[in-house]
N, C-alpha and C positions, 0 to 999 in steps of 0.2 A: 739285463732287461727281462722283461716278466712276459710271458705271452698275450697274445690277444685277448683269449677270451679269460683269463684270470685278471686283463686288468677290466673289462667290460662286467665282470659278474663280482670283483672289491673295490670299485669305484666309488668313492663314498664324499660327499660335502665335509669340507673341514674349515673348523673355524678357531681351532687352537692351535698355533704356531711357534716353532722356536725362533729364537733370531739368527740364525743361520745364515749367512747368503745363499742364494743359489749360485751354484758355480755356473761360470761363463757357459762353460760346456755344455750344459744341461740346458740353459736360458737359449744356446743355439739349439739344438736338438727340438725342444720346445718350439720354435718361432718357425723352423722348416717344418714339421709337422702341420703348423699354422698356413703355412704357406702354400705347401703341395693338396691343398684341400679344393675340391670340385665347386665349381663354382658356374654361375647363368652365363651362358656362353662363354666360361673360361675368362670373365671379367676382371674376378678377383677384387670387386672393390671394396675390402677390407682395410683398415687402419688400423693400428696399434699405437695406442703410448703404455712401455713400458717405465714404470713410476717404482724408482729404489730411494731416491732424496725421503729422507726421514721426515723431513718438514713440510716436503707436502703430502706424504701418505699420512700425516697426523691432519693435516688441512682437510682429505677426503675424508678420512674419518670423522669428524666432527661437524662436518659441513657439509656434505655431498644426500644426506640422508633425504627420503623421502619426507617422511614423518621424523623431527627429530635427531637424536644421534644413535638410531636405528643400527650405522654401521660401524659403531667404534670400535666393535672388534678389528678390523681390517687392520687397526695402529699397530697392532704388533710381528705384521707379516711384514715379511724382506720384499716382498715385489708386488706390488698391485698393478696389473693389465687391463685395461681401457678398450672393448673391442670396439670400434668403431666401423663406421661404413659411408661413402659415401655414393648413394644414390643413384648419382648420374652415372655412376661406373656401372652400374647393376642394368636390372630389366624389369619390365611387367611382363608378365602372359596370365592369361583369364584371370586377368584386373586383381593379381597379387602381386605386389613387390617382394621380386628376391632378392632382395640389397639383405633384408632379414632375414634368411634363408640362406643365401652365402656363407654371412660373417656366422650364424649360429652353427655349420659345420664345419668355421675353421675356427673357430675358437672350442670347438670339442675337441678337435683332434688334439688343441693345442692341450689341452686340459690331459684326453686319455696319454699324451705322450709323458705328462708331466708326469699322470700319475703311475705309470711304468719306472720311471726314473724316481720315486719316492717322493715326489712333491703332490701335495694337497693342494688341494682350490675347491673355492665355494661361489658358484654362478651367482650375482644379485641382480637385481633387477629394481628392489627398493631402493632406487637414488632419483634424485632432480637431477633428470636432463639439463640444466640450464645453469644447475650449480657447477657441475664437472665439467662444462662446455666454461665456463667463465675460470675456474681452478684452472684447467690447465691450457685457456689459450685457445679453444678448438674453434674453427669456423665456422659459421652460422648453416652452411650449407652440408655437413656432414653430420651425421645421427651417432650417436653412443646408444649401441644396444646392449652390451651389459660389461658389468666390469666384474673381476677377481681380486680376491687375494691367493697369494701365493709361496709356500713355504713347506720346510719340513713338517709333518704332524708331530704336535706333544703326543704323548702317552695319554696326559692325564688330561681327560674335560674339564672345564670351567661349567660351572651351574647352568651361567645364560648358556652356552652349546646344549649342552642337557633339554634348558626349557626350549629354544628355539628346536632343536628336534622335533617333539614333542608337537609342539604349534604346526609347524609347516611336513607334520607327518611322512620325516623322512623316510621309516621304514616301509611304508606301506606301498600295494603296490597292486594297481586294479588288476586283476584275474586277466588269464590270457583269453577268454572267451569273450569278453565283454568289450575285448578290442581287436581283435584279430579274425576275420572272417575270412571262409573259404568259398570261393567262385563269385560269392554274390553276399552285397551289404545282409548282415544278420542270418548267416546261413548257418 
């Protein structure tokens, strides 16, 4: 395993994949990392479907998309993760829901775990709610807040990774002034 902060500072979105399975081992290591994550009152109302059946990661693929087949890439990753949450499990305080809030810190963990163990993932957010809730069965009453793919990294990029970079300006990265203030907003 790789230390904390080397995987916190080469953490990178991956969207080229071998087909490799992830071993069991790592897919556990992965899901307690997911698990032991802080959550609103220790609720924990996180869900996962993990998705290895070939025939419905090609299903998400082609049909889960926002706009289109936005996320065809995902077809060629060994494990696509589905974080889900539901609601009732969570809380409001000052009229925020952390049902979103929860699942977004266990699904990072699950993610930085992964990617200490050598596995990539790419956070989406471009899908239909309603397409992935009807693919895989989910109930009406629980939310899909983002899903992954998940896999060894190729070597080589594919073009669309290249242009998708590019687009959603993975490198870039607002100045530490412009967000981080000391004692008081803008100081």
């Amino acid at each position: 395993m790789i230390q904390c902060e080397e995987v916190i500072f080469t953490r990178k979105s991956v969207r080229d994949f071998k087909p490799d399975p992830i071993p069991d081992d790592v897919l556990e290591k992965m899901i307690q990392a997911a698990r032991l994550a802080p959550s609103f009152q220790n609720r924990q109302c996180w869900r996962y479907i993990l998705v290895r059946d070939k025939k419905i990661i090609k299903d998400l693929a082609l049909n889960s998309g926002l706009i289109g087949k936005v996320n065809f890439f995902i077809k060629d990753a060994p494990l696509i993760v589905i974080a889900c949450a539901d609601p009732a499990k969570s809380g409001t305080m000052n009229k925020q829901d952390y049902y979103l809030i929860d699942v977004a810190i266990s699904f990072q963990q699950m993610m930085l775990m992964a990617w200490s163990l050598g596995i990539g993932s790419c956070w989406l957010a471009a899908f239909s709610e309603s397409k992935v809730k009807s693919i895989l069965n989910i109930p009406s009453g629980i939310r899909v807040v983002g899903l992954s793919p998940f896999g060894f990294p190729k070597t080589k990029t594919k073009l669309y990774t290249k242009a998708v970079k590019v687009f959603a300006g993975s490198k870039k990265r607002i100045p530490e002034k412009n967000n981080f203030f000391h004692d008081r907003w803008n100081s």
